[in-house]
C-alpha positions in Angstrom: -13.3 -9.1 26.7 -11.9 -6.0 25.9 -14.7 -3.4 24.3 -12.1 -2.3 21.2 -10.9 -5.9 20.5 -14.5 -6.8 20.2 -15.4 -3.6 18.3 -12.6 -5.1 16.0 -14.0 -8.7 16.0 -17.4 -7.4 15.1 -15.9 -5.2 11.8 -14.1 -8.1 10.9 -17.1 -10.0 10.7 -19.3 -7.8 9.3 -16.6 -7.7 6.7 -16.9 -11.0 6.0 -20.2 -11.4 5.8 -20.3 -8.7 2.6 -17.5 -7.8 1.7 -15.7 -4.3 2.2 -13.7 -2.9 -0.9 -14.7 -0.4 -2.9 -14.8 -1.7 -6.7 -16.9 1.4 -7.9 -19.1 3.9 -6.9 -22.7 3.1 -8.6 -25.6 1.3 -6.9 -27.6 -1.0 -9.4 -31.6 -0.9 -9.0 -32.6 -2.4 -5.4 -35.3 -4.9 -7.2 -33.2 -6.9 -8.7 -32.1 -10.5 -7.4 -28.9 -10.0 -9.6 -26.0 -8.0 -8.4 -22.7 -7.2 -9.7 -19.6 -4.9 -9.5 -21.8 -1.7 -8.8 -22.7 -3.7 -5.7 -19.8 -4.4 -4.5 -18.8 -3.9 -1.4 -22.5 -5.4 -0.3 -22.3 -4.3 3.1 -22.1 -0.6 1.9 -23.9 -0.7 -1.3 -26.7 -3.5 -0.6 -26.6 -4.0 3.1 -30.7 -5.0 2.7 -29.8 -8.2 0.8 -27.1 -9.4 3.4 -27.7 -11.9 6.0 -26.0 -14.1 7.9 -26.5 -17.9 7.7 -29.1 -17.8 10.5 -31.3 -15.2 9.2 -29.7 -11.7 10.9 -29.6 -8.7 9.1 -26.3 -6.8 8.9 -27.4 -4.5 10.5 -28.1 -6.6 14.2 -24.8 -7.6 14.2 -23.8 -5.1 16.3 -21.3 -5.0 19.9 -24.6 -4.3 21.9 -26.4 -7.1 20.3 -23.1 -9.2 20.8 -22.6 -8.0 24.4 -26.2 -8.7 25.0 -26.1 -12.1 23.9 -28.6 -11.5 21.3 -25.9 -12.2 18.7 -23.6 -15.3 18.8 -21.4 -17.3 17.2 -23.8 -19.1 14.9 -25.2 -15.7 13.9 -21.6 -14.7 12.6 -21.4 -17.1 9.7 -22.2 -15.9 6.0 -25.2 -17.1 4.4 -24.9 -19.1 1.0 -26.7 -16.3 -0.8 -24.5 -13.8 0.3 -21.8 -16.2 -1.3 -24.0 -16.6 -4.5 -24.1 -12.5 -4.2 -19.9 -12.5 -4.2 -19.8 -15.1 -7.1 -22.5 -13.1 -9.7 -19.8 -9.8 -8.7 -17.0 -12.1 -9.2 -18.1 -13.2 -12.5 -19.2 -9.6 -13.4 -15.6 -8.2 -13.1 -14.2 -11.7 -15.3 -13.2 -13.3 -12.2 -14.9 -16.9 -13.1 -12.7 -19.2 -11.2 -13.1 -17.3 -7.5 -16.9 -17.3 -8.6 -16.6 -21.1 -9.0 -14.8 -21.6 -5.1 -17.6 -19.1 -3.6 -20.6 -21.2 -5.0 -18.7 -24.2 -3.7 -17.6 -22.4 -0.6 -21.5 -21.7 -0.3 -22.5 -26.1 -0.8 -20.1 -26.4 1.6 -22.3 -23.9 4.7 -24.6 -27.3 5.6 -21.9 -29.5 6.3 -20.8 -29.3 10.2 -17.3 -27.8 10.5 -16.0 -31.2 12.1 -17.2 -33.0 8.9 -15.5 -30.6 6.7 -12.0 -31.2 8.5 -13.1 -34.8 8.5 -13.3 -34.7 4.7 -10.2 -32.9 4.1 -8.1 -35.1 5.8 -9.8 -38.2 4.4 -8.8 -36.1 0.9 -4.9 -36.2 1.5 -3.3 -38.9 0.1 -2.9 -42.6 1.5 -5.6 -41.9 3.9 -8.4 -43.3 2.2 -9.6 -45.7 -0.3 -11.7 -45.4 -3.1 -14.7 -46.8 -1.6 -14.6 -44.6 1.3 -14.0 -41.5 -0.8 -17.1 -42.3 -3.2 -19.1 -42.6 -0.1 -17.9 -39.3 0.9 -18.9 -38.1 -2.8 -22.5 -39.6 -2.0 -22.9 -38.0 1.2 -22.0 -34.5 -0.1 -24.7 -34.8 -2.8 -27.3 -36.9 -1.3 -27.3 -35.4 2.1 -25.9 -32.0 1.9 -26.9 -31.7 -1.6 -23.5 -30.5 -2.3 -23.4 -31.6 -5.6 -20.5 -29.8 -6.9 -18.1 -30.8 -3.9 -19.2 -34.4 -4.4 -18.1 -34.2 -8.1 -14.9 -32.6 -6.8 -14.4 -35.8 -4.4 -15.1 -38.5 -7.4 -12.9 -36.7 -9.3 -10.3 -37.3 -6.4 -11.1 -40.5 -6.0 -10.5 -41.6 -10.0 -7.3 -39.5 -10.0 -6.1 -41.0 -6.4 -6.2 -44.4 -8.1 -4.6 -43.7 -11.7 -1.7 -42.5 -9.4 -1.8 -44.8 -6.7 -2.7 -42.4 -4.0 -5.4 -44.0 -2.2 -4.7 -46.3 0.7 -4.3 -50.1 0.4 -6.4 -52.5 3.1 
């Protein structure tokens, strides 16, 4: 792979682990679990309270460490605190409704991609019926403890059948 391409790859998920705009200028105290707009961007301001979803530090994610093999893919994905982190700035600046998607953007980190895309297809209309998408609901909550994405779904399911959308056996 080409060194600057991966240089690039490696910024762009560093980026995405923590964010990387400038809101403002002040850092808020470092013991606090809180954070909020003086934090932001977290990768510059708070870099000590970023990992990734398997535990690395900002800071190892590095091209050597990538080139080395001592990072991978796994190691790439953001963490649900560091989503949790994104929401409390979100909400700090007014910005309740992206704070809402992050903390269900961060239920949604223990469910295996292939599930995910399962579950959003099963979602579109006429693909499934109300029993299936209540089971999906369950699952969400009981085994993913993804409680807020399960409501989501049973809310799917009840509208899906006052407008006939769900699929007929």
């Amino acid at each position: 792979m080409d060194q600057e391409l991966l240089e690039k790859m490696v910024k762009e998920v560093m980026a995405s682990l923590a964010g990387n705009n400038s809101v403002n200028n002040e850092v808020s105290p470092k013991n606090t679990n809180r954070v909020n707009r003086q934090d932001y961007p977290l990768s510059i301001k708070r870099a000590d309270l970023v990992k990734s979803a398997t535990g690395k530090k900002l800071e190892d994610i590095t091209i050597e460490n990538v080139m080395s093999g001592k990072i991978g893919a796994e190691d790439c994905r953001i963490a649900p605190e560091t989503l949790e982190m994104q929401a409390q700035i979100a909400e700090s600046v007014g910005r309740h409704a992206f704070a809402r998607n992050l903390r269900r953007a961060a239920e949604l980190i223990a469910v295996p991609d292939t599930r995910v895309l399962e579950i959003y297809n099963a979602l579109r209309p006429y693909r499934s019926t109300k029993a299936e998408l209540l089971a999906i609901a369950d699952e969400l909550a009981n085994k993913y403890n993804a409680k807020v994405n399960a409501q989501l779904v049973k809310e799917a399911a009840e509208l899906y059948e006052k407008r006939d959308r769900l699929r007929k056996d």
